[in-house]
C-alpha positions as CSV (number, residue, x, y, z in Angstrom):
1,X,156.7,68.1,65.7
2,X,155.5,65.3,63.2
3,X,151.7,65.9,64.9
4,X,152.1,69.8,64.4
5,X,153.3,69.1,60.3
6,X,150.7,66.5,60.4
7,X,147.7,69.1,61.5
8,X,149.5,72.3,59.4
9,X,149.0,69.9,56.3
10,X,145.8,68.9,57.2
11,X,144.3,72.8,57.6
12,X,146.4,73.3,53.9
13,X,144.2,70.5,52.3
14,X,141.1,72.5,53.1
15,X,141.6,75.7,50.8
16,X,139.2,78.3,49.5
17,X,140.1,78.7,45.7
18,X,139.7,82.2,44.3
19,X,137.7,83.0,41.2
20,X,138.8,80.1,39.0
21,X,136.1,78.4,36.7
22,X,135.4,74.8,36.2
23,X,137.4,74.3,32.3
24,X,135.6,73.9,29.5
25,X,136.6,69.9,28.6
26,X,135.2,67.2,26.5
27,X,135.0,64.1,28.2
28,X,132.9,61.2,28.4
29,X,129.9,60.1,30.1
30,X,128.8,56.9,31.8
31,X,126.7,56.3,28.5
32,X,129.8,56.7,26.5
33,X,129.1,59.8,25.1
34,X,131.3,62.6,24.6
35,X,129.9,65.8,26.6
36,X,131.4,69.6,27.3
37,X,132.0,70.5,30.9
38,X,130.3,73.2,30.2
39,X,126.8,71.6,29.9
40,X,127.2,71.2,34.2
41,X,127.1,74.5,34.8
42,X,124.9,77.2,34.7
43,X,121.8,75.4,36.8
44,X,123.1,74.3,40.2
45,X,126.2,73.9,42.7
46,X,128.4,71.1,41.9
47,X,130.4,68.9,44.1
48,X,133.1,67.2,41.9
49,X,134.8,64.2,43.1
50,X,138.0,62.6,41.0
51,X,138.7,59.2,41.9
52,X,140.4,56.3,40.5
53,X,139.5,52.3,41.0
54,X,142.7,51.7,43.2
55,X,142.3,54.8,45.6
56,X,140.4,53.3,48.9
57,X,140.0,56.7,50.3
58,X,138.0,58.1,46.9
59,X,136.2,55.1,47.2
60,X,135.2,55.8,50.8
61,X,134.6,59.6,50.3
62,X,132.4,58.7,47.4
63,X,130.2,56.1,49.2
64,X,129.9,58.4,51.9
65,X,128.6,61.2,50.1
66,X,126.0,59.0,48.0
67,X,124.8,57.4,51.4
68,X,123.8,61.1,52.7
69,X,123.3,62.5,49.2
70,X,119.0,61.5,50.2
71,X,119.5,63.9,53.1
72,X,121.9,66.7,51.7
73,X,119.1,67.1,49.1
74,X,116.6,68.1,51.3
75,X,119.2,71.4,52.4
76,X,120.1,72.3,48.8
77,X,119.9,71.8,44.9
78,X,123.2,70.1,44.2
79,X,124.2,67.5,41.6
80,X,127.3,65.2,42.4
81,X,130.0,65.0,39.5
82,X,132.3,61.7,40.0
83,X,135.4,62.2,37.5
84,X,137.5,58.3,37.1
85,X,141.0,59.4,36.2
86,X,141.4,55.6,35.7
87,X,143.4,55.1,32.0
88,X,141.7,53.6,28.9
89,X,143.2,50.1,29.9
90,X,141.1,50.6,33.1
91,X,137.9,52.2,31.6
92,X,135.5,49.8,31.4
93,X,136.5,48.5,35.4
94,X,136.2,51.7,36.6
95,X,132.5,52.2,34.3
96,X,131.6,48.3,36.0
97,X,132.8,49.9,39.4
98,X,130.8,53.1,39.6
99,X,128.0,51.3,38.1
100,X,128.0,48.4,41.0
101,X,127.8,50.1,43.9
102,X,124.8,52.5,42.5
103,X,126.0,56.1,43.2
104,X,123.5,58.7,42.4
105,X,126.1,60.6,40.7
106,X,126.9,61.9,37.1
107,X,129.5,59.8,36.0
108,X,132.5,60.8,34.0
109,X,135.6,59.3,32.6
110,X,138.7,61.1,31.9
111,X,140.8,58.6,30.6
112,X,143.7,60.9,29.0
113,X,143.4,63.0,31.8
114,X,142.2,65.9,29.7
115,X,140.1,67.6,32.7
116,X,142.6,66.6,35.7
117,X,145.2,68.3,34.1
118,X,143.3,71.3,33.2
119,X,142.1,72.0,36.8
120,X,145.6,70.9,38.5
121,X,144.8,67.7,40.0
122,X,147.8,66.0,41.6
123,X,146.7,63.1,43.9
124,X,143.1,61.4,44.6
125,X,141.0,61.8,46.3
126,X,140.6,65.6,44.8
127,X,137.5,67.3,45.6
128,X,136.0,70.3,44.5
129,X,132.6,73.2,44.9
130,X,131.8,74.6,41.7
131,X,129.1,77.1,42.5
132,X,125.6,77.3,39.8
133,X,127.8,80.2,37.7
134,X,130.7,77.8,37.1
135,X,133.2,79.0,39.4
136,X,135.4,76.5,41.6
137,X,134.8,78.3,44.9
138,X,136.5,75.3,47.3
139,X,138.8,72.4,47.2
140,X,139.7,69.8,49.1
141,X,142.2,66.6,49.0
142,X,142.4,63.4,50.9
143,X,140.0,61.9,53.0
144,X,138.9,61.1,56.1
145,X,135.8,60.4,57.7
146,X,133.1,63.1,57.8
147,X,135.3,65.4,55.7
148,X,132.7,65.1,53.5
149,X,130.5,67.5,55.6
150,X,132.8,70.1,54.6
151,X,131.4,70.0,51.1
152,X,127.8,70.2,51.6
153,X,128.5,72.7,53.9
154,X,130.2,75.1,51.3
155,X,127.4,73.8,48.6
156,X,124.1,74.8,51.3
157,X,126.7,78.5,52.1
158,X,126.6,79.0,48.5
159,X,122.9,78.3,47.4
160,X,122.2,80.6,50.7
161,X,124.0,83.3,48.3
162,X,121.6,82.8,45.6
């Protein structure tokens, strides 16, 4: 029973979200400058990964991603958005972190939370596919590995589209 649960909740973590679009949120950048969600969209599919300094697994899914981000290139035009729900206390570790292990990634910092709360983030890792128009068109939480193949999966379907 606790395998069948296990599996049920697995295949629930992997969810198509209908027609919502990535909210329009200050928040700042790696350069500590304040920037509008907004300004990602509108060129190119977006993977957007929230993680905090504590959360092995966001660590993990975030390293793998930037260590076949060379690769995933070559298949489509994506750009990698990593969102550190860390607090202000932890700002700065989490800017040192991301920083220090050289992910080829834009970089933000959502220290009150502004944008986690806006697009209903509960638990880390969180993981989404906003398509070139804005519009969320996958989710994912938790991690395991090569779950992120799921991701640049969804991003090469949707430039396909284009």
């Amino acid at each position: 029973m606790k395998k069948v649960l296990g599996l049920i909740g697995a295949l629930l973590a992997f969810t198509a979200v209908s027609a919502q679009s990535l909210p329009d949120v200050k928040i700042e950048n790696a350069d500590g400058e304040i920037i509008s969600t907004a300004s990602l969209t509108g060129r190119k599919p977006l993977i957007i990964s929230y993680w905090s300094i504590a959360c092995k697994p966001c660590l993990q899914e975030l390293n793998a991603i930037n260590d076949q981000l060379e690769e995933w290139r070559e298949e489509a035009d994506f750009d990698v958005v990593a969102v550190s729900v860390d607090d202000v206390r932890l700002k700065a570790t989490a800017k040192a972190r991301a920083a220090a292990l050289g992910w080829d990634f834009i970089c933000l910092f959502d220290a009150n939370q502004t944008l986690k709360r806006a697009m209903n983030v509960s638990l880390t890792p969180q993981s989404f596919v906003v398509d070139a128009d804005g519009n969320i068109v996958f989710s994912h939480s938790g991690y395991t590995p090569g779950s992120e193949q799921l991701l640049i999966d969804k991003v090469i379907e949707i430039s396909k589209k284009k």
